[in-house]
C-alpha positions as CSV (number, residue, x, y, z in Angstrom):
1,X,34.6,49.2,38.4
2,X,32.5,46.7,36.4
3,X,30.9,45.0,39.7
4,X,30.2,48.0,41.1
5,X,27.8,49.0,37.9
6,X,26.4,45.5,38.3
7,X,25.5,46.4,41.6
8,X,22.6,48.5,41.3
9,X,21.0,45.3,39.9
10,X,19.0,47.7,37.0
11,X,19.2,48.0,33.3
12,X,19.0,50.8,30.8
13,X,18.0,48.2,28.2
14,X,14.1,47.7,29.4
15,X,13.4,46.1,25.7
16,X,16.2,44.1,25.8
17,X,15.3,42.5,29.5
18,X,11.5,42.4,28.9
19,X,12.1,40.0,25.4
20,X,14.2,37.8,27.2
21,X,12.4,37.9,30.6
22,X,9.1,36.9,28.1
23,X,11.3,34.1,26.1
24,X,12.2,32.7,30.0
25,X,9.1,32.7,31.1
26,X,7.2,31.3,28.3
27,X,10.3,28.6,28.2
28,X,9.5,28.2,32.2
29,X,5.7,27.5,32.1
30,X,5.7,25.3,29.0
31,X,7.7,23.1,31.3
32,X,5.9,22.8,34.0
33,X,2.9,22.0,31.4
34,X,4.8,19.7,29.4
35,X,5.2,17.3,33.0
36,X,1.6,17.9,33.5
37,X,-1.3,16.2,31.8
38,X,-2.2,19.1,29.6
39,X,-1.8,18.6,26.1
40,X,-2.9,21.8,24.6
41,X,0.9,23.5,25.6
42,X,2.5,20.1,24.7
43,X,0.6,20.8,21.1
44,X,1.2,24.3,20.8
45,X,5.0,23.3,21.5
46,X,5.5,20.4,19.0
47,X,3.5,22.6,16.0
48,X,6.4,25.0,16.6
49,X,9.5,22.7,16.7
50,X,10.0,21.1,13.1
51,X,11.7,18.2,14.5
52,X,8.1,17.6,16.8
53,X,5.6,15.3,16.2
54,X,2.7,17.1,15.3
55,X,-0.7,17.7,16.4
56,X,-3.6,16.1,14.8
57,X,-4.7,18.4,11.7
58,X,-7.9,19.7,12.9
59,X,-5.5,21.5,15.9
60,X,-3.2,22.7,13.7
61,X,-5.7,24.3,11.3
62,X,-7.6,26.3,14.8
63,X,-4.5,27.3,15.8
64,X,-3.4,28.9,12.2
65,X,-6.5,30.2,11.9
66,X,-6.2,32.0,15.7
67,X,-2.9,33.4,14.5
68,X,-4.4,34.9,11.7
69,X,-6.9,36.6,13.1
70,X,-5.0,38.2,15.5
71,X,-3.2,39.2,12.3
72,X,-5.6,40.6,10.6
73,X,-7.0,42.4,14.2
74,X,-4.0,44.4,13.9
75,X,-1.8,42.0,16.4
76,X,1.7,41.5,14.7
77,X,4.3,38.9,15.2
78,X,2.4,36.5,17.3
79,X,3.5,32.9,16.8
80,X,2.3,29.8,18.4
81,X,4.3,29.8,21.5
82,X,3.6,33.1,22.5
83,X,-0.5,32.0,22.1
84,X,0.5,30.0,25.8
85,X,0.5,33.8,27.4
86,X,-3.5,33.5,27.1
87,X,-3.8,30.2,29.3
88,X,-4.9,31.2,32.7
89,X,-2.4,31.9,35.6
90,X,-1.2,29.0,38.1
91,X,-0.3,29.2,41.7
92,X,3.5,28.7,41.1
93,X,2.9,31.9,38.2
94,X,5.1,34.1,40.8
95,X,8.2,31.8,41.3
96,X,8.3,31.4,37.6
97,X,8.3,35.5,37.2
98,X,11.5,35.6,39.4
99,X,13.1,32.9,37.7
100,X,12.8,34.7,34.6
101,X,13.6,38.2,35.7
102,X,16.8,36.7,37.5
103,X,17.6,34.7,33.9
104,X,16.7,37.7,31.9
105,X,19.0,39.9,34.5
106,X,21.9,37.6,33.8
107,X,21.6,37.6,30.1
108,X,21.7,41.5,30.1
109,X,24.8,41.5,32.1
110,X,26.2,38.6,30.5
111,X,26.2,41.3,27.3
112,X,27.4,43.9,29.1
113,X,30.2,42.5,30.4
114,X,31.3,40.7,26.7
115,X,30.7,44.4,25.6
116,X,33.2,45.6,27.9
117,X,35.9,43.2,26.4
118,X,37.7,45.0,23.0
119,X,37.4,42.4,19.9
């Protein structure tokens, strides 16, 4: 029964799948710019890990201030990964949006199916 509702290959959850498909994604292209010789998503990676070295000052203080502008426009809960979204779009953009759909897909049935299980 439970492989035939994972069958249809949808989700009720929309929310649920778009957050993680983002997280995926965003996790996806910040690798392929970490191997490459831009530093901005290599910056805007380390700022966010505490453990990272971190970005010359002047960096950190334009990105802080970019965040809180978008605050104060009225744009809530942007942090400094999710800034990456606004770099512009690469040729291999596509292959990353399946990879994080079909990551995003599994996570929602991994849940389901641990749901399905009584405690």
């Amino acid at each position: 029964m439970l492989l035939k509702l994972e069958r249809s290959g949808h989700t009720r959850n929309d929310c649920y799948f778009r957050e993680y498909k983002d997280k995926f994604l965003t996790h996806f292209k910040l690798q392929r710019e970490l191997t490459s010789r831009n530093t901005l998503l290599r910056d805007l990676n380390n700022m966010a890990s505490p453990d990272g070295t971190q970005p010359h000052a002047q960096f950190v203080n334009h990105i802080n201030q970019a965040v809180s502008a978008l605050g104060r426009a009225g744009f809530s809960g942007i942090d400094v990964l999710k800034l990456a979204k606004l770099l512009s779009s690469q040729p291999s953009d596509p292959a990353l949006e399946d990879m994080a759909a079909a990551c995003a897909g599994f996570e929602g049935a991994f849940h389901r199916r641990i749901a399905s299980f009584p405690a």
